[in-house]
Structure formats: structure tokens, C-alpha cells
C-alpha positions as protocol buffer text, in pm:
chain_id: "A"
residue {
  index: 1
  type: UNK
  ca { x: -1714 y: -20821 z: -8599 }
}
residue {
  index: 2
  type: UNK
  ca { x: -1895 y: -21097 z: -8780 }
}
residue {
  index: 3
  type: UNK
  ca { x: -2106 y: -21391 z: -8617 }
}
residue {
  index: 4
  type: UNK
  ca { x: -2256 y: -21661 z: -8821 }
}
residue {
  index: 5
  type: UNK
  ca { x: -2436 y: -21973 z: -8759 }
}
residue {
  index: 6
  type: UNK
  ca { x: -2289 y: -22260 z: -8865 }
}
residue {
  index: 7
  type: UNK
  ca { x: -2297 y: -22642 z: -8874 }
}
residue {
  index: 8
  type: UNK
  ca { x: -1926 y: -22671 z: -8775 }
}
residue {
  index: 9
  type: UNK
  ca { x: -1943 y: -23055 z: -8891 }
}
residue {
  index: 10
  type: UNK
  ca { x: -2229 y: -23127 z: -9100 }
}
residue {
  index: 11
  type: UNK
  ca { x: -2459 y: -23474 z: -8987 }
}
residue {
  index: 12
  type: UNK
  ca { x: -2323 y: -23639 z: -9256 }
}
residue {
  index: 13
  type: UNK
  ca { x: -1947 y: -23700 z: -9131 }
}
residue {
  index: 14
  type: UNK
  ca { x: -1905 y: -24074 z: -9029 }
}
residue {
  index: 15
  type: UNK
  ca { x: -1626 y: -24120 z: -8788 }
}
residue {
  index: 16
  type: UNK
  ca { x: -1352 y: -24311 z: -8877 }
}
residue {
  index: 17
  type: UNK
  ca { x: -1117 y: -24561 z: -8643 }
}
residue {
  index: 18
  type: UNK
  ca { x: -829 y: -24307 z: -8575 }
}
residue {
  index: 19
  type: UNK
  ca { x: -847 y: -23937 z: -8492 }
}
residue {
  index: 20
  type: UNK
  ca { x: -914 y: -23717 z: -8799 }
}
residue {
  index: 21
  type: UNK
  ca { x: -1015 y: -23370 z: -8805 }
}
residue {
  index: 22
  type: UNK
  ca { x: -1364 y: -23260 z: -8891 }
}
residue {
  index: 23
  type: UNK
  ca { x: -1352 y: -22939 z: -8853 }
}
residue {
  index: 24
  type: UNK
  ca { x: -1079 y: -22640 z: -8833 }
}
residue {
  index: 25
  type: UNK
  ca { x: -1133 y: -22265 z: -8740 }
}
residue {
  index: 26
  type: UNK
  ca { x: -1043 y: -22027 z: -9035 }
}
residue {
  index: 27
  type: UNK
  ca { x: -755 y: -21767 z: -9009 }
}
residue {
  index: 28
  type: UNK
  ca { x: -875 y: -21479 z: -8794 }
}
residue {
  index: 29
  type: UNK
  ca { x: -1179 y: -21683 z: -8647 }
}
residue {
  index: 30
  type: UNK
  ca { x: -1313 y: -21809 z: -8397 }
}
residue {
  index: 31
  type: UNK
  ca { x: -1568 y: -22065 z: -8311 }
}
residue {
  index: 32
  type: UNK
  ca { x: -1815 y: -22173 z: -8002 }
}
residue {
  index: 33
  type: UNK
  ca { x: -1975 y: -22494 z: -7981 }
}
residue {
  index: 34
  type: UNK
  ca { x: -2331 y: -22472 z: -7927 }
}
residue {
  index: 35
  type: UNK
  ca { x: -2466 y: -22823 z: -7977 }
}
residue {
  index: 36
  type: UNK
  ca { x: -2334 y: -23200 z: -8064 }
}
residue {
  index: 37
  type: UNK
  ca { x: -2458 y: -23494 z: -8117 }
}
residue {
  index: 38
  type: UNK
  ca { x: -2372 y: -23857 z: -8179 }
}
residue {
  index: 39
  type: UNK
  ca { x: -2496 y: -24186 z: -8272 }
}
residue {
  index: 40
  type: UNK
  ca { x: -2433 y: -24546 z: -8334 }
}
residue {
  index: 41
  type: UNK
  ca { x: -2532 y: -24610 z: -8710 }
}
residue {
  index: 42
  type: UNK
  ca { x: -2429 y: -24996 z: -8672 }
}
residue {
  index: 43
  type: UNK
  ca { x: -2631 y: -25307 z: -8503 }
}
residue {
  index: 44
  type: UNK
  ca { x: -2360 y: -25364 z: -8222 }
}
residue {
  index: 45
  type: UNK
  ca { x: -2243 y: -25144 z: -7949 }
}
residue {
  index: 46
  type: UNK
  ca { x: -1992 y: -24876 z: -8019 }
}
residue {
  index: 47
  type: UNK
  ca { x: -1755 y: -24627 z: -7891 }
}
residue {
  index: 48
  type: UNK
  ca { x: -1682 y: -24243 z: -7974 }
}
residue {
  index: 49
  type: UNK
  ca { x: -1388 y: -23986 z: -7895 }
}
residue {
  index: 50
  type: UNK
  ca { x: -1348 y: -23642 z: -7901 }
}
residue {
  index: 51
  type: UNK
  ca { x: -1125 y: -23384 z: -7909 }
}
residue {
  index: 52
  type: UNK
  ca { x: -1087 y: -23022 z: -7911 }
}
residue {
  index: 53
  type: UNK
  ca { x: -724 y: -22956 z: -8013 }
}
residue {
  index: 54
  type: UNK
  ca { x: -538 y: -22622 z: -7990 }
}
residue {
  index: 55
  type: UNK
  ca { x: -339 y: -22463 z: -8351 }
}
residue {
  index: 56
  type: UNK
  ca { x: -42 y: -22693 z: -8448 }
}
residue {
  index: 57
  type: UNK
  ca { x: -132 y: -22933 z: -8145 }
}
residue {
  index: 58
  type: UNK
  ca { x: -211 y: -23325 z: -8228 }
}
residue {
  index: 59
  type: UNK
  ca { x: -516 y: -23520 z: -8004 }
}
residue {
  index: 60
  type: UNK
  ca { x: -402 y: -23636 z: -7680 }
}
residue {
  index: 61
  type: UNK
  ca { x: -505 y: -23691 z: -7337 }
}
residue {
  index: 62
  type: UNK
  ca { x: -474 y: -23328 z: -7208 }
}
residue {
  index: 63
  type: UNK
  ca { x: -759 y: -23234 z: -7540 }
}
residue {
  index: 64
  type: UNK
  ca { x: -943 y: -23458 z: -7462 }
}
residue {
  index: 65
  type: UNK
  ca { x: -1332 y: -23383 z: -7424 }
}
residue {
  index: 66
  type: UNK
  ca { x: -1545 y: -23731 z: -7460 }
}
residue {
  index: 67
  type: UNK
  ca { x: -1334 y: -24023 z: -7397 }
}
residue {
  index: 68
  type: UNK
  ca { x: -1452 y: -24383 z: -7547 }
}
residue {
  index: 69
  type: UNK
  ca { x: -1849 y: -24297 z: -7482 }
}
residue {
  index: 70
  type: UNK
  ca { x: -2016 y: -24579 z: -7533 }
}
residue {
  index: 71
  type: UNK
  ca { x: -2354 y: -24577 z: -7748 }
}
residue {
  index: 72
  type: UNK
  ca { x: -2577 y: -24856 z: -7811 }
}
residue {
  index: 73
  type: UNK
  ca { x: -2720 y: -24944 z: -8130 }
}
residue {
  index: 74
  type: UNK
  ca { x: -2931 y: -24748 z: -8286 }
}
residue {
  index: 75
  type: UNK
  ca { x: -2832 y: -24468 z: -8020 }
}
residue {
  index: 76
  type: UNK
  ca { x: -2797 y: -24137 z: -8025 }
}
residue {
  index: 77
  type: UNK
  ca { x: -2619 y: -23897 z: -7779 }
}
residue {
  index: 78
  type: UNK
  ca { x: -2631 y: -23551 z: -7733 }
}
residue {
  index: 79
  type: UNK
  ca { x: -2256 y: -23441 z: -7630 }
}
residue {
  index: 80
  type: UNK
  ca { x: -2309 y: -23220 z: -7282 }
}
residue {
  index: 81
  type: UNK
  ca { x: -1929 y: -23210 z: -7246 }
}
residue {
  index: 82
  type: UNK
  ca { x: -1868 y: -23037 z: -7592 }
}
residue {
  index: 83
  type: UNK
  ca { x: -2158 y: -22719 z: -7522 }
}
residue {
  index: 84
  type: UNK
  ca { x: -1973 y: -22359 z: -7475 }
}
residue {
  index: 85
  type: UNK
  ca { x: -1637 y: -22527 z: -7568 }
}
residue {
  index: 86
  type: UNK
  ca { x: -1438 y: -22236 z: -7771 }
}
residue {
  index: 87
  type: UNK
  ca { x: -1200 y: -22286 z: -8066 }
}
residue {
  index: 88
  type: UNK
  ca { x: -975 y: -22069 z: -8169 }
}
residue {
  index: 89
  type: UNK
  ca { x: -811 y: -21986 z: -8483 }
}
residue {
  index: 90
  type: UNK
  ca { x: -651 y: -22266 z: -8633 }
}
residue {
  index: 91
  type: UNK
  ca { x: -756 y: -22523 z: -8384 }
}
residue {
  index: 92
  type: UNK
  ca { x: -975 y: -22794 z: -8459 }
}
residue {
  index: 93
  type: UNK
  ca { x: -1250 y: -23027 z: -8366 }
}
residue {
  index: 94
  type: UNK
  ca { x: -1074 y: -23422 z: -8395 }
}
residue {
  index: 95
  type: UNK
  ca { x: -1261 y: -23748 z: -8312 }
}
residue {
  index: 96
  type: UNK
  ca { x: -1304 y: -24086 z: -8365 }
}
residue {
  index: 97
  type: UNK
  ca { x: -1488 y: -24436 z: -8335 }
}
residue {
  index: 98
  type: UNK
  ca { x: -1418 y: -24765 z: -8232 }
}
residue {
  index: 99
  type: UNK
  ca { x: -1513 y: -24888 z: -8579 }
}
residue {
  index: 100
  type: UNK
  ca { x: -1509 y: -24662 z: -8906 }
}
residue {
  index: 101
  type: UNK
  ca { x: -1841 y: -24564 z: -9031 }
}
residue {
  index: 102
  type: UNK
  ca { x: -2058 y: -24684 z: -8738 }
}
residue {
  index: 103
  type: UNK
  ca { x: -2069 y: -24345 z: -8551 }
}
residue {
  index: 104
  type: UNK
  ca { x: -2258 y: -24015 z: -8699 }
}
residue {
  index: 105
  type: UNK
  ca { x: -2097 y: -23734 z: -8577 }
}
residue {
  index: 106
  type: UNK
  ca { x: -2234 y: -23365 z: -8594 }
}
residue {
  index: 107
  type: UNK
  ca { x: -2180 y: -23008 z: -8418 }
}
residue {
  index: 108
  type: UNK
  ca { x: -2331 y: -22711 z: -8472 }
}
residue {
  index: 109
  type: UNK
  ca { x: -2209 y: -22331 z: -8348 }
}
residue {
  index: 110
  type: UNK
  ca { x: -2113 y: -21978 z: -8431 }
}
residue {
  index: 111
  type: UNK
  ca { x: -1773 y: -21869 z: -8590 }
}
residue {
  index: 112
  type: UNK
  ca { x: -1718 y: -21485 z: -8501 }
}
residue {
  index: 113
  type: UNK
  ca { x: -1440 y: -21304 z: -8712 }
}
């Protein structure tokens, strides 16, 4: 058994307007969320999903982790909701903003193999 600290999706991804995935857990591993964060890179209010979706599944309401959290501008939000959430093999972190490229987006964790 393996465990190795990793930035599951690196500070640099910028949200976009419709779900997208941002990260996926490799064959034969597994990942824990440790910490997340957000925030609003734009000069007007704006709003941030998340979700943690199981292998072969699609974001919906049942994955749902952080739905429409608002941020102000300039804000940044560390993600309480997404902390000690597990992923499993082939499942996948998936969010989005209310507006493409307003919302930084970053999670850091372990992956254990």
C-alpha cells in the first residue's frame, strides 16, 4: 500500500459554466479529500458547485456536495463540506461556476493504491 500527497486539482483550474471534471481517481486508487478551497476571481458576486461523482455516474442532485455557494468578490472560501470526502477508483471530483473563469477552484488530498 502506497499513500501520497497530492494536489488533487491544482490552484490553477478556473471553473467553467457547466459541470466538468477536474479530477478522476486512477485505476486501483483511491483518494481522500483533505482540504478545498474556492474563490471569486471576478469584481461581481458569483456562484460555485460541486460534486463528488461515483465511476461511470454523471453530476446530479444525489452527488451533490456544495450547491450554488455564493462568494463575493474578491472572496475566498474554504469548502468544509468537501473535508474527509472519499473517492474511489474511477470516480471523480466535477464542479462548476455561475460564470466561466470567475471561480478558482483547488483541492488537495492523499491517493492510496
Amino acid at each position: 500500500m502506497t499513500i501520497t500527497l497530492k494536489n488533487l486539482v491544482p490552484g490553477t483550474s478556473q471553473l467553467t459554466a457547466s459541470a466538468a471534471t477536474y479530477y478522476t481517481a486512477p485505476n486501483g486508487t483511491g483518494a481522500k479529500i483533505n482540504n478545498a478551497s474556492a474563490m471569486n476571481t471576478d469584481s461581481s458576486a458569483r456562484t460555485f458547485t460541486v460534486h463528488i461523482v461515483p465511476s461511470g455516474g454523471t453530476a446530479s442532485n444525489s452527488n451533490m456536495v456544495i450547491n450554488a455557494k455564493a462568494l463575493q468578490p474578491g472572496e475566498t472560501y474554504n469548502c468544509p463540506e468537501l473535508v474527509g470526502k472519499n473517492i474511489m477508483t474511477g470516480g471523480t471530483i466535477q464542479a462548476l461556476a455561475s460564470v466561466t473563469t470567475t471561480v478558482s477552484f483547488q483541492v488537495s488530498g492523499i491517493e492510496q493504491t
